[in-house]
N, C-alpha and C positions, 0 to 999 in steps of 0.2 A: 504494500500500500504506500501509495505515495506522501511526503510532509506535510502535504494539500490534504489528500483525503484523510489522513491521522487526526490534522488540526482539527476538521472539520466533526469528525467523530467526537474526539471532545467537549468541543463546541455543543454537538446537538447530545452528549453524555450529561454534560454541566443545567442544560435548560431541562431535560429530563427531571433532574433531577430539583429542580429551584421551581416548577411547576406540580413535581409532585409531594413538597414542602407545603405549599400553598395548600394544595389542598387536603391532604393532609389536615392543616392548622385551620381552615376552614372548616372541615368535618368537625374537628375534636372542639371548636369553638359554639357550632351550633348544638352537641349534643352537651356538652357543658354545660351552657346558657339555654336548655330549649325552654326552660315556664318562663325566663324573662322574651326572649324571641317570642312566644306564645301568646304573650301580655302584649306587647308591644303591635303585633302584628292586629289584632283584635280590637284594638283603640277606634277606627274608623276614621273616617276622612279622607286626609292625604298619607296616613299611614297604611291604605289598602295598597297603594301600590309599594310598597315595602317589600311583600315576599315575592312578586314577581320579580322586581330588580335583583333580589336575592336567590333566585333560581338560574337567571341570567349570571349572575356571576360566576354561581358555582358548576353553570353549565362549562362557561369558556375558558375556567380553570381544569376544572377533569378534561373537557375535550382536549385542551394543549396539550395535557400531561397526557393524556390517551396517544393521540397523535404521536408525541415526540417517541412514548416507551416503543409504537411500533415501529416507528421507524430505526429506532436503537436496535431492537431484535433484526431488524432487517427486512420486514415485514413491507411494501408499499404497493401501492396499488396499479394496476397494469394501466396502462396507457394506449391510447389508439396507435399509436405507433408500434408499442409493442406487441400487440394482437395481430397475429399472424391466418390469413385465412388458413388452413385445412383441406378444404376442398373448392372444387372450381364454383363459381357463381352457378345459380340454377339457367337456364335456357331462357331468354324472352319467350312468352308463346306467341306465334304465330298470327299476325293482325288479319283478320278473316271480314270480309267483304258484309258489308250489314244486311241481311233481308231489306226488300223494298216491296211495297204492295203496289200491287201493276192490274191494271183494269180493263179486263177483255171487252170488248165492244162487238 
């Protein structure tokens, strides 16, 4: 592997790892705190929109940390370029002349 690709392994080892901190510390925050989280949320008003932003969050924290661990394993997702046909395309079929109603006299 090249200095390039080594660095870059770290690099995306390091956010792996600082992403799955976060949530982590996110999880262990909300189940800590869940009857004040519970109170809080329950208030009404401008605090309904409270647990939505609060799913949002911990959506785009697990999704990065998701994201990055598969890519650490090596795992990523195939690309149209990389998708290689198999077998030949099927046949056009055959463009066939339409009925026409024709009127004997």
């Amino acid at each position: 592997m090249s200095a390039r690709g080594e660095e870059k392994r770290k690099k995306l080892i390091l956010q792996t790892l600082v992403f799955g901190g976060i949530t982590a510390a996110l999880y262990a925050t909300a189940f800590s705190h869940a009857s004040a989280l519970a109170e809080l949320f329950a208030r009404g008003g401008y605090y309904a929109a409270l647990p939505i932003v609060t799913v949002f969050v911990f959506s785009f924290a697990h999704g990065a940390f998701a994201g990055k661990l598969w890519s650490v394993l090596g795992i990523e997702a195939a690309t149209k370029h990389a998708v290689q046909r198999t077998t030949a395309p099927a046949p056009r079929p055959v463009q066939r002349q339409r009925p026409r109603l024709r009127m004997n006299a």
